[in-house]
Rosetta silent file (secondary structure, phi, psi, omega in degrees, C-alpha in Angstrom):
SEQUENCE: XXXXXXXXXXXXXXXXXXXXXXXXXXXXXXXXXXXXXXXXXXXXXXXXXXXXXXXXXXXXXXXXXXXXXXXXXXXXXXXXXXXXXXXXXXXXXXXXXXXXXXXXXXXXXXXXXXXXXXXXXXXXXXXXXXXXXXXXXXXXXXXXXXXXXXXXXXXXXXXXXXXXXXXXXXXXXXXXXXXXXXXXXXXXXXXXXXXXXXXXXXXXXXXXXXXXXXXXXXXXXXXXXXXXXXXXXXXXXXXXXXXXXXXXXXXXXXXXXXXXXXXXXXXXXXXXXXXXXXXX
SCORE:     score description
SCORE:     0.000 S_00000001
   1 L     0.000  -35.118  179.454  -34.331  -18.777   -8.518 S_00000001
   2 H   -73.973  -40.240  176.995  -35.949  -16.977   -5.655 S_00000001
   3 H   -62.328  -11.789 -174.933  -33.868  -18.416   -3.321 S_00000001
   4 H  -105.479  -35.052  159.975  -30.456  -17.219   -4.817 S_00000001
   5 H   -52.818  -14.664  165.812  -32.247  -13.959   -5.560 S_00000001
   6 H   -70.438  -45.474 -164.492  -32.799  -13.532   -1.496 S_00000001
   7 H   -57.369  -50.123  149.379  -29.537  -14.780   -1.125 S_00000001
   8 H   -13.049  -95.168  178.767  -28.342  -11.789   -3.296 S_00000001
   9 H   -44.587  -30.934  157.815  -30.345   -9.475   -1.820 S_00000001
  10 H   -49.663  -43.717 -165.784  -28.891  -10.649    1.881 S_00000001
  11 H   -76.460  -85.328 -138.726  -25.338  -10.065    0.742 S_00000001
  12 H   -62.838   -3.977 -159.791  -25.782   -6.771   -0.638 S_00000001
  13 H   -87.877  -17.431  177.686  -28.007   -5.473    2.231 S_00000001
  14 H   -67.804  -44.197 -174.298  -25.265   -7.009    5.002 S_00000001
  15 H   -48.766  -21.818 -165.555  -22.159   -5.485    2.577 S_00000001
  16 H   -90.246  -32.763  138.961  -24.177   -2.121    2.321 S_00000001
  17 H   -28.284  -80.243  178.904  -24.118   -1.929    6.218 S_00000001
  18 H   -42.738  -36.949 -139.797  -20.523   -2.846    6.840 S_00000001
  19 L  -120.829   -1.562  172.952  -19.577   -0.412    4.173 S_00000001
  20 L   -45.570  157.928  176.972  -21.606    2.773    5.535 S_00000001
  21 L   -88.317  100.615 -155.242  -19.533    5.584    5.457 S_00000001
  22 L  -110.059   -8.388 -166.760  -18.268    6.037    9.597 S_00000001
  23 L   -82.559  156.019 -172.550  -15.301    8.134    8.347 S_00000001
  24 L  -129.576  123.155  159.485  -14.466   11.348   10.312 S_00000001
  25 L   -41.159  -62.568 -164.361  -11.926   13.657    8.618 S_00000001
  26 H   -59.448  -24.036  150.073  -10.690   14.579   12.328 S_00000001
  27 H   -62.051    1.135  173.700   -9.146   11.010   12.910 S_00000001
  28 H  -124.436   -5.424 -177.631   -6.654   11.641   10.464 S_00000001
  29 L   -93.883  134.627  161.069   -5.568   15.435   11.294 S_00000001
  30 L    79.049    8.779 -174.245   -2.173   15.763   12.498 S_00000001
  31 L   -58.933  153.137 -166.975   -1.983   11.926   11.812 S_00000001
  32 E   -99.818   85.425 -154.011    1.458   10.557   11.091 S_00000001
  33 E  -139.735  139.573 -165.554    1.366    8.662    7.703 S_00000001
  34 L  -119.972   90.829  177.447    4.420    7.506    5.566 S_00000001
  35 L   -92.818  148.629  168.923    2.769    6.526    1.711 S_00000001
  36 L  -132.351  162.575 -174.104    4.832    4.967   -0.733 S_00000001
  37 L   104.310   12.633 -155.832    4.607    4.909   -4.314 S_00000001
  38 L  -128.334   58.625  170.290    3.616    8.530   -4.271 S_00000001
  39 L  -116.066  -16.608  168.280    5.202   10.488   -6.935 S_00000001
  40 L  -161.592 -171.894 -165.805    1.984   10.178   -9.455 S_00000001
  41 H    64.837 -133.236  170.866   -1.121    8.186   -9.445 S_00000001
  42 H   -61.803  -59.716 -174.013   -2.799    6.820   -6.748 S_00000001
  43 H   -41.797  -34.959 -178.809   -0.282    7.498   -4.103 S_00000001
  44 H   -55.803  -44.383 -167.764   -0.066   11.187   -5.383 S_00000001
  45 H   -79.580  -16.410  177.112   -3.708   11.966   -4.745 S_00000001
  46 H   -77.284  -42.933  163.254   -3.960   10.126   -1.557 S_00000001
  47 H   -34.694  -51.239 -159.594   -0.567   12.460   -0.478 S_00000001
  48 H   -79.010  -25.913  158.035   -3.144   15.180   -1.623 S_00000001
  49 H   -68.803  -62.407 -162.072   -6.464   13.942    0.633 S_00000001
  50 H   -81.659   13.443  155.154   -4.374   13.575    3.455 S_00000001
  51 H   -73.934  -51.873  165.550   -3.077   17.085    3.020 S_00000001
  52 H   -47.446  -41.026 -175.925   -6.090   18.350    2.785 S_00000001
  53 L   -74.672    5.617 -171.214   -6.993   16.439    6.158 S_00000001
  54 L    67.481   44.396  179.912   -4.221   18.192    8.269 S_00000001
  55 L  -122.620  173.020  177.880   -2.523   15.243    8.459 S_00000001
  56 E   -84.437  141.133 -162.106    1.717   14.550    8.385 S_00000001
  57 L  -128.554  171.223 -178.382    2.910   13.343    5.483 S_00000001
  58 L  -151.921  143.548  134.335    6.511   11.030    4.277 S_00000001
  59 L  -100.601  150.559  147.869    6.046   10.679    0.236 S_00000001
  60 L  -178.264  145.589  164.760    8.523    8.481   -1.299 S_00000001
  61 L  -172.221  174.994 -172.213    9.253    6.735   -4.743 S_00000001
  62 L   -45.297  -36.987 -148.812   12.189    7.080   -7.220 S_00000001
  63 L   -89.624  126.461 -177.138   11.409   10.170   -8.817 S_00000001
  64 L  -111.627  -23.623  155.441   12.641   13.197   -6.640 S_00000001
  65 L   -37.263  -46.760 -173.148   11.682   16.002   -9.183 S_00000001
  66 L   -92.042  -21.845 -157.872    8.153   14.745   -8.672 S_00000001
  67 H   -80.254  -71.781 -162.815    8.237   13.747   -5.187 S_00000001
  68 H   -51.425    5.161 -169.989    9.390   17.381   -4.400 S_00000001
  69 H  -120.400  -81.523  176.042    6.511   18.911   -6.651 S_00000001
  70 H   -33.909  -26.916  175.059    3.874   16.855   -4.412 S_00000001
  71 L   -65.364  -56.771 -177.788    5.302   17.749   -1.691 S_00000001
  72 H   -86.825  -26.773  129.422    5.175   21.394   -2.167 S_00000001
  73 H    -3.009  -56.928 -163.895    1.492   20.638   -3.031 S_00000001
  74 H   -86.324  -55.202  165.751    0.869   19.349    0.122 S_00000001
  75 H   -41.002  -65.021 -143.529    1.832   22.433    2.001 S_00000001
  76 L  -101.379   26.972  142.200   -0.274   24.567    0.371 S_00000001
  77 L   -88.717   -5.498  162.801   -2.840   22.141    0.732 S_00000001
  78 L   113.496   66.957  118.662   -3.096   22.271    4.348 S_00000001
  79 L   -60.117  100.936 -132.487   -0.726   19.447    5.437 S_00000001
  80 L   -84.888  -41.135  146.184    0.666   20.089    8.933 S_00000001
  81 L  -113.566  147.558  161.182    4.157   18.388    7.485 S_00000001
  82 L  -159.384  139.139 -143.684    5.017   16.813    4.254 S_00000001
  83 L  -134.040  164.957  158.644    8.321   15.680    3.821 S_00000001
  84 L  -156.776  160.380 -164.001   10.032   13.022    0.794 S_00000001
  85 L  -139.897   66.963  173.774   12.225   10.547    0.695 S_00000001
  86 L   -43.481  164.193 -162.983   13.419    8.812   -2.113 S_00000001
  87 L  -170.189  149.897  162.087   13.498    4.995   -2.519 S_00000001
  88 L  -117.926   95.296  147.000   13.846    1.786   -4.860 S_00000001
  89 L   -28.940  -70.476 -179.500   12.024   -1.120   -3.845 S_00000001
  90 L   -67.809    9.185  152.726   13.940   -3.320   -5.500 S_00000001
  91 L   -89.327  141.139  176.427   16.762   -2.348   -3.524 S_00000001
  92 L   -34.675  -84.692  166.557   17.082   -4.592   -0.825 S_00000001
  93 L   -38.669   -9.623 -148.696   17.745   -2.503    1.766 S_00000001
  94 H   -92.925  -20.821  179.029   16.033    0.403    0.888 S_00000001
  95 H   -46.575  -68.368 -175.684   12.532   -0.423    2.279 S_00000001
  96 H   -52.848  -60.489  178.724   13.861   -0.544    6.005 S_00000001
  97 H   -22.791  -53.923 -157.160   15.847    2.981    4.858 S_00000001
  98 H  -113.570   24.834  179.812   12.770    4.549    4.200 S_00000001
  99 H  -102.389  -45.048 -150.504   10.363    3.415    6.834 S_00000001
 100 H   -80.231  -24.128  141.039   13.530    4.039    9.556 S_00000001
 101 H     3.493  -66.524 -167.653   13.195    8.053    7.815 S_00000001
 102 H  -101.795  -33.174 -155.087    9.415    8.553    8.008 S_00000001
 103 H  -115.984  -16.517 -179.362    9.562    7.554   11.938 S_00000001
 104 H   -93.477  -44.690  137.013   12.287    9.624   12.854 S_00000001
 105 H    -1.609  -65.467  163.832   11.292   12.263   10.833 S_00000001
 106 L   -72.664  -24.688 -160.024    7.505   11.904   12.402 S_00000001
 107 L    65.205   25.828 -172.896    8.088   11.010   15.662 S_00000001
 108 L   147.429 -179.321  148.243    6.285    7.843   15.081 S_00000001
 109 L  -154.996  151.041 -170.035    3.598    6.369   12.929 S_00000001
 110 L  -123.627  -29.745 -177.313   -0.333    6.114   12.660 S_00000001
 111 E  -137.314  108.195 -179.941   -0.540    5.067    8.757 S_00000001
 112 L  -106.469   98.129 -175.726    1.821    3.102    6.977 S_00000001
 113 L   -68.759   81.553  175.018    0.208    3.267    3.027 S_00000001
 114 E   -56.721  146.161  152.842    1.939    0.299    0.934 S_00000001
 115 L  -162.861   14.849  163.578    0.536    1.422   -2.411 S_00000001
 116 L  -124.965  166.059  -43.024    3.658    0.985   -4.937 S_00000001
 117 L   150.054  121.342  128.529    4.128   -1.305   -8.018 S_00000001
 118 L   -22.716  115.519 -176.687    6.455   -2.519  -10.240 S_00000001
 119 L   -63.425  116.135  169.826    6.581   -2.059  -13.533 S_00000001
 120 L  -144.007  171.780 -124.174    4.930   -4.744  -16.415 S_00000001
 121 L  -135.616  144.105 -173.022    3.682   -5.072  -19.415 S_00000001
 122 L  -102.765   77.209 -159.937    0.552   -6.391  -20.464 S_00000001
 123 L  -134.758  170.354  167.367    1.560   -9.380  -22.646 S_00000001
 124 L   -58.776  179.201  157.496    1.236  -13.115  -22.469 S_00000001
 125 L   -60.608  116.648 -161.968    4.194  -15.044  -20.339 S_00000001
 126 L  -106.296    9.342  159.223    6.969  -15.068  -22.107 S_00000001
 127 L    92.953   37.004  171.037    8.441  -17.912  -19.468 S_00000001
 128 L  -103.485  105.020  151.470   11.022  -15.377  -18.108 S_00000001
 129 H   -49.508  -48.189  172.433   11.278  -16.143  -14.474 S_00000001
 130 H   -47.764  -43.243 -150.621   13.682  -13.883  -13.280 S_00000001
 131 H   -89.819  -10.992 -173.515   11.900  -10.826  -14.132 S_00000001
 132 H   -71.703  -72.339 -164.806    8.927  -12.771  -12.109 S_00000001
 133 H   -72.360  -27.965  175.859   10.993  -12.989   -8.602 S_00000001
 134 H   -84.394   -1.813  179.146   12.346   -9.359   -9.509 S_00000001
 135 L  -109.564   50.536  110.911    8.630   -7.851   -9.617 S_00000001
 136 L   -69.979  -57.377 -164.014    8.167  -10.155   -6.369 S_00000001
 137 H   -67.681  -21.521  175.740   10.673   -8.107   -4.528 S_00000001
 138 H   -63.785  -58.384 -152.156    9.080   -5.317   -5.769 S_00000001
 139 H   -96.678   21.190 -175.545    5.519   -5.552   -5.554 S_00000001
 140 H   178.941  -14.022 -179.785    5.584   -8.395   -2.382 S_00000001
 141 H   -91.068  -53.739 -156.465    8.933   -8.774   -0.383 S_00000001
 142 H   -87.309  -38.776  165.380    9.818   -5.219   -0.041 S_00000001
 143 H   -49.260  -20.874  174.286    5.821   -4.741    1.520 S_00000001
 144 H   -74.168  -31.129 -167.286    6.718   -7.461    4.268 S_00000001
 145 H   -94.143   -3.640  163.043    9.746   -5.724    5.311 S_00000001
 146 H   -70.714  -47.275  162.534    8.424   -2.322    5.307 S_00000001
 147 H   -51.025  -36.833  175.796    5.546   -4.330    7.212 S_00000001
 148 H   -91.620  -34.880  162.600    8.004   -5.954    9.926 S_00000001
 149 L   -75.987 -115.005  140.489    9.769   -2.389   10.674 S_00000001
 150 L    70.757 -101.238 -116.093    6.219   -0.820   11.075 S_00000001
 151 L   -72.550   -8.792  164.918    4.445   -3.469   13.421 S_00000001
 152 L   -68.591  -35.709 -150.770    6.862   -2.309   16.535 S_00000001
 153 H  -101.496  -18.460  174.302    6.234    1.185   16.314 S_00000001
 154 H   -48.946  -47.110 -176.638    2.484    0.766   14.720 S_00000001
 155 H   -46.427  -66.039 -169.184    1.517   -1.445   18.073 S_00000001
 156 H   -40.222  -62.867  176.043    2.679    1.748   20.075 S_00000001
 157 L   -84.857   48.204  175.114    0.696    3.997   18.326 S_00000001
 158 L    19.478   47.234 -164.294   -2.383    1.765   17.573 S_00000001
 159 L   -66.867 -145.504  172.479   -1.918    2.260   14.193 S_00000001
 160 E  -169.643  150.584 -177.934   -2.562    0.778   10.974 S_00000001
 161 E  -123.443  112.677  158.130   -1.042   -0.691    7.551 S_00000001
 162 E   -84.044  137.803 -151.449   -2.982   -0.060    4.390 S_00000001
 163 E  -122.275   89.951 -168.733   -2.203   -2.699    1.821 S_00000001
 164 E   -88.924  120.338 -145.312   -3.041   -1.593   -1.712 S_00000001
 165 E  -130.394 -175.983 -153.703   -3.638   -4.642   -3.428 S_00000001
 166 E  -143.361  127.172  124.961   -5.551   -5.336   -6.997 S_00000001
 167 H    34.069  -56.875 -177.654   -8.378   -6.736   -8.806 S_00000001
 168 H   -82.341  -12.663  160.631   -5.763   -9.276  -10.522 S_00000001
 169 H   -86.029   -0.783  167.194   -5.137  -10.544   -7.015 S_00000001
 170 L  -114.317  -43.211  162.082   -8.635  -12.142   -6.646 S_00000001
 171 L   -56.386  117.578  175.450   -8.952  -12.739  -10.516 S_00000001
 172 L   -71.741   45.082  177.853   -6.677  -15.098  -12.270 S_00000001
 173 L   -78.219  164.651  177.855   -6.252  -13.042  -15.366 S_00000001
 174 L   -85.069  152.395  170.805   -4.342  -13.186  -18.751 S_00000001
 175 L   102.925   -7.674  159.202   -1.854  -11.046  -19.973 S_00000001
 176 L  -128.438   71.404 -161.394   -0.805  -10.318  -16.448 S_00000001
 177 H   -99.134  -38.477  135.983    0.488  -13.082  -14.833 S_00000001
 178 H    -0.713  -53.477 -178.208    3.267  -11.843  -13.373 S_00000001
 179 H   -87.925  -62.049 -140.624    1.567   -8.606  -11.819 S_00000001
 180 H   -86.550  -40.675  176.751   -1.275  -10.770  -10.421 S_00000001
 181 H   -57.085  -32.075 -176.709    0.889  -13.621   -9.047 S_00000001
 182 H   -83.408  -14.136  170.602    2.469  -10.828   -6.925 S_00000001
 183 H   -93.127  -26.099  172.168   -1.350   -9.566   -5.606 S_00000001
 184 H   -82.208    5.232  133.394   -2.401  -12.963   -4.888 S_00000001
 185 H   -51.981  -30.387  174.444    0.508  -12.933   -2.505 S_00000001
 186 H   -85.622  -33.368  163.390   -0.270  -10.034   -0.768 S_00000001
 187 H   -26.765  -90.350 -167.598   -3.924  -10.950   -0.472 S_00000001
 188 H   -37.248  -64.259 -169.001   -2.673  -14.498    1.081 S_00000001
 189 H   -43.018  -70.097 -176.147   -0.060  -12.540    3.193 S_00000001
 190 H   -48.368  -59.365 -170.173   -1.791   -9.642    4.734 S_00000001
 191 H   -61.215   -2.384  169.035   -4.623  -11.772    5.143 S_00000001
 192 H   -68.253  -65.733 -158.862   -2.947  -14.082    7.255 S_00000001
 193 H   -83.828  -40.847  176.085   -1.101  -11.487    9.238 S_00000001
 194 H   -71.918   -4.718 -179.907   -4.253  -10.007   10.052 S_00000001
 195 H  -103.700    3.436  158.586   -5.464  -13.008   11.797 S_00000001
 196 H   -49.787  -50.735 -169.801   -2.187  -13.735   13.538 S_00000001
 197 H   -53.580  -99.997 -136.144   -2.881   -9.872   14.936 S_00000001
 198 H   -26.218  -43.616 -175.099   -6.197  -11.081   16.211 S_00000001
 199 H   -70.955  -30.465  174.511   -4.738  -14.366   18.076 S_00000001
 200 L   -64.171  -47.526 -162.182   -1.545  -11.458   19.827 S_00000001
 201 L    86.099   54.492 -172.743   -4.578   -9.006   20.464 S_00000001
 202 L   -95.991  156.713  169.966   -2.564   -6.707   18.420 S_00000001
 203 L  -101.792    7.743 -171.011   -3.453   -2.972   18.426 S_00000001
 204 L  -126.329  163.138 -164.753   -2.569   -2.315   14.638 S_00000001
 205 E  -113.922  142.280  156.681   -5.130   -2.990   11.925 S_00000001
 206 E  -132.540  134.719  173.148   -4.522   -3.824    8.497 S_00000001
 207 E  -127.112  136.574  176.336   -6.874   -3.264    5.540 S_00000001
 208 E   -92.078  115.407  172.621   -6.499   -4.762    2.082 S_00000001
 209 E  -116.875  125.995 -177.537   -7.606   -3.105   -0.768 S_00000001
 210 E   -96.684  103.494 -163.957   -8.784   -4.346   -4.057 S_00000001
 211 E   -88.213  118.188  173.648   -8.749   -1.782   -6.383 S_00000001
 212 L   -66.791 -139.564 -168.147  -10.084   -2.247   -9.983 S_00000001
 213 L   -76.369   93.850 -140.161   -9.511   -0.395  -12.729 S_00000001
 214 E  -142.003  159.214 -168.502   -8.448    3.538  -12.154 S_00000001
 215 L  -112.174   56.250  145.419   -7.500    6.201  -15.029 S_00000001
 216 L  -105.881  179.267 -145.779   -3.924    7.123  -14.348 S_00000001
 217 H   -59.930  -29.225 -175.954   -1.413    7.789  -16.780 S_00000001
 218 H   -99.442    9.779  168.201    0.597    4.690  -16.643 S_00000001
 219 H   -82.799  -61.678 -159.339   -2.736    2.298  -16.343 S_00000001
 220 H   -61.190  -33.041  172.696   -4.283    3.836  -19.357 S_00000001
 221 H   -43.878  -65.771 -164.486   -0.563    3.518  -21.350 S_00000001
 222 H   -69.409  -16.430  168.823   -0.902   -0.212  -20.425 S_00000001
 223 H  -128.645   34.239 -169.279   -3.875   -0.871  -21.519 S_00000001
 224 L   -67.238  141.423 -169.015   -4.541    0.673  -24.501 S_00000001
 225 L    72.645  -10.903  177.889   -5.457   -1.534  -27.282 S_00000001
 226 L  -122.753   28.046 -150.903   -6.101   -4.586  -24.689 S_00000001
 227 L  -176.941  140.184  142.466   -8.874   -3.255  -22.766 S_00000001
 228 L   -96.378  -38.926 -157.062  -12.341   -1.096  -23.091 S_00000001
 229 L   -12.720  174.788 -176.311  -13.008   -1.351  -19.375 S_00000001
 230 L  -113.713  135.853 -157.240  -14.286    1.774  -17.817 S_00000001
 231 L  -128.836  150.615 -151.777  -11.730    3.325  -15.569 S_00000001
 232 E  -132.095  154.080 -167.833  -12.914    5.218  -12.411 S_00000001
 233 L   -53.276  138.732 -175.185  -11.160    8.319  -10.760 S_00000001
 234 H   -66.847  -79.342  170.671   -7.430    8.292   -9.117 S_00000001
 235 H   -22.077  -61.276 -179.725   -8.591   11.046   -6.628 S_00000001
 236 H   -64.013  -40.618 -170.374  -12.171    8.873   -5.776 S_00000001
 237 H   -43.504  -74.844 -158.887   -9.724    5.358   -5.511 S_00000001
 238 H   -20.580  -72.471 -148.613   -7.514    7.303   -3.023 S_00000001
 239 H   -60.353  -27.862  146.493   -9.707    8.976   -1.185 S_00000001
 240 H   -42.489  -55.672 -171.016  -11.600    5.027   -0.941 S_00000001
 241 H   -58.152  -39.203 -166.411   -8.170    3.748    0.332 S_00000001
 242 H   -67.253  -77.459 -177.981   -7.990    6.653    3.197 S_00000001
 243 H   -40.088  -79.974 -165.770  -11.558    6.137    4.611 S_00000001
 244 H   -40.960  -25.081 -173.584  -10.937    2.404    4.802 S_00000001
 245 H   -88.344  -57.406 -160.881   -7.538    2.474    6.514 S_00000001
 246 H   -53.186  -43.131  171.824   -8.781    5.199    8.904 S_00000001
 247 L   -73.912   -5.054  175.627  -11.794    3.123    9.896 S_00000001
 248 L    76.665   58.933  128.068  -10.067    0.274   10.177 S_00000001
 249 L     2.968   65.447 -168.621  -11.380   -1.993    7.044 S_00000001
 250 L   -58.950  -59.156 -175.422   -9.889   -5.793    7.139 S_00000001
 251 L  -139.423  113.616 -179.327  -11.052   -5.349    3.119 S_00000001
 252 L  -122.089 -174.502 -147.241  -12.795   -3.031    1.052 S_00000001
 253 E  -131.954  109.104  169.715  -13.376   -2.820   -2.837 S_00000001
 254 E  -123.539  137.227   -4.558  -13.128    0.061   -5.273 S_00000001
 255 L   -63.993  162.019 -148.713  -15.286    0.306   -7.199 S_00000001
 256 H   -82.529  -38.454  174.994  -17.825   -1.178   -4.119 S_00000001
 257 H   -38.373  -27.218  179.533  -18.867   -3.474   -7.069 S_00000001
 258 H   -51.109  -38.338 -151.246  -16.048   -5.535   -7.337 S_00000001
 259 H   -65.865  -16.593  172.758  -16.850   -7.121   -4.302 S_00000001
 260 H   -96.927    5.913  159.541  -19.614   -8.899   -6.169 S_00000001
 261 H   -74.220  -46.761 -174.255  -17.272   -9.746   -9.144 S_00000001
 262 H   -47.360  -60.376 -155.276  -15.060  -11.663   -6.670 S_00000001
 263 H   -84.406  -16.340  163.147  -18.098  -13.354   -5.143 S_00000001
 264 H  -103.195    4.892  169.028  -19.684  -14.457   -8.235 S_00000001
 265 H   -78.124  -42.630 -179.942  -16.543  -15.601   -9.769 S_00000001
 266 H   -61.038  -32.282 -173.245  -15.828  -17.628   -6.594 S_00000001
 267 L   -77.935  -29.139 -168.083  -19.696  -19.248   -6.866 S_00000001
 268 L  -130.397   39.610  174.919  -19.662  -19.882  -10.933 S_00000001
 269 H   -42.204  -12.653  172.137  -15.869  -19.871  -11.631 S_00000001
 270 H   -55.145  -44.696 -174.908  -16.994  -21.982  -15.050 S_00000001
 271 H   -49.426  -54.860  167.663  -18.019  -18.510  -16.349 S_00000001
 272 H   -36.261  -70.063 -167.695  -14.298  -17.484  -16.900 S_00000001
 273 H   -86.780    2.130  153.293  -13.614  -20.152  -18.666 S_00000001
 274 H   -60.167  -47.179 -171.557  -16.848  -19.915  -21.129 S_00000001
 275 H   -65.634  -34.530 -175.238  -15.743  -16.294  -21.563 S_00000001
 276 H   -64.955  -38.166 -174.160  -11.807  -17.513  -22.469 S_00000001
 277 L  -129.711   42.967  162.142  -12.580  -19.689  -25.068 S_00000001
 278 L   -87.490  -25.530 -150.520  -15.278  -17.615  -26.692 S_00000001
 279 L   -83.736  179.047  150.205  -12.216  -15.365  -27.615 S_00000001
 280 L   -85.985    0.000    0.000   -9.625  -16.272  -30.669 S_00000001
């Protein structure tokens, strides 16, 4: 017992190093950053830190009523530009559209913020594939190819791709298998691609983030009735995602706790399935 209690205590005192707080606001002013997925939620308030930070902004997601309401936010939050662009993921094409946009637009890029989602439902499987490969293109396709126009002009600019990735992409859970099959792709992807950079000697960074449980409007919709969990601030997630890209991260965890759900699921995975068929 003492020995896994050391072991413990080793873990949290190396993660609580690595995880010091090194960020400087002034590495992000006047920065060039294209987020997508940023008409509410996360993406909105991260539009709204890096407004604050003097940095250049691209919004884009479907909604152009809202995009343009964040937007005009972002000016009079101190944001040296902020610009939108609608986009559909799940149009093919539309990724490349609205990356080739944000760089002309910009002059360039220093942050390209994957962070948007597909819509699903929190239900068992109901064995429809197709809607499974059409929340792939969403939520996992359309991030590589936004990722493969990026890595030319990121490399230039030493840049970086934040990858906002999910809880349900280290956790196998039920009622979302769908949503989670498309974060354990990006996990497996990005992480891959970042160690490909390493073997090129690449100059762009990518950090993966696994975000738990956060209280905006369309999380709390979804899980009402399936869920008590405690859901932690849109505004703190963001502002988590920002520091982490800026510092260059390969993965950080909000809340910083997760990272020891992950790691004690991975040591005693048996516990899952005690808890599963405790339930009815």
């Amino acid at each position: 017992m003492k020995g896994y209690l050391g072991f413990f205590l080793l873990i949290a005192a190396l993660t609580a190093y690595m995880w010091r707080d090194t960020f400087d606001p002034e590495s992000v002013r006047g920065a060039r950053v294209l987020i997508t997925g940023a008409s509410s939620g996360i993406g909105e308030q991260m539009a709204y830190h890096y407004a604050k930070f003097g940095a250049q902004i691209v919004i884009t997601a479907r909604r152009e009523n809202a995009l343009k309401t964040v937007v005009q936010k972002c000016v009079k939050l101190g944001a040296q530009k902020a610009m939108y662009v609608t986009g559909d993921m799940s149009v093919h094409d539309d990724p490349e559209r609205v990356f080739k946009y944000a760089v002309e637009k910009l002059g360039g890029l220093d942050f390209l913020v994957l962070n948007h989602v597909g819509e699903v439902n929190i239900e068992l499987w109901n064995g429809d594939a197709d809607f499974v490969r059409s929340l792939m293109q969403v939520n996992f396709v359309s991030f590589l190819q936004m990722a493969a126009a990026g890595l030319p002009v990121l490399e230039t600019s030493g840049g970086s791709i934040i990858v906002v990735s999910s809880l349900a992409g280290k956790l196998a859970s039920p009622f979302v298998a769908p949503y989670a099959s498309t974060k354990f792709a990006l996990n497996g992807f990005f992480g891959a691609l970042q160690n490909e950079l390493a073997i090129k000697k690449s100059n762009v960074s990518i950090s993966i983030l696994i975000i738990g449980l956060v209280d905006t409007e369309a999380a709390m919709n979804k899980i009402r009735g399936f869920s008590t969990m405690t859901a932690y601030p849109a505004s703190e997630a963001a502002l988590n995602i920002i520091k982490a890209g800026a510092t260059r991260q390969k993965e950080a965890y909000y809340p910083w706790f997760h990272y020891f759900t992950c790691l004690i699921n991975n040591i005693f995975p048996f516990g899952k399935d005690i808890l599963l068929s405790s339930l009815e």
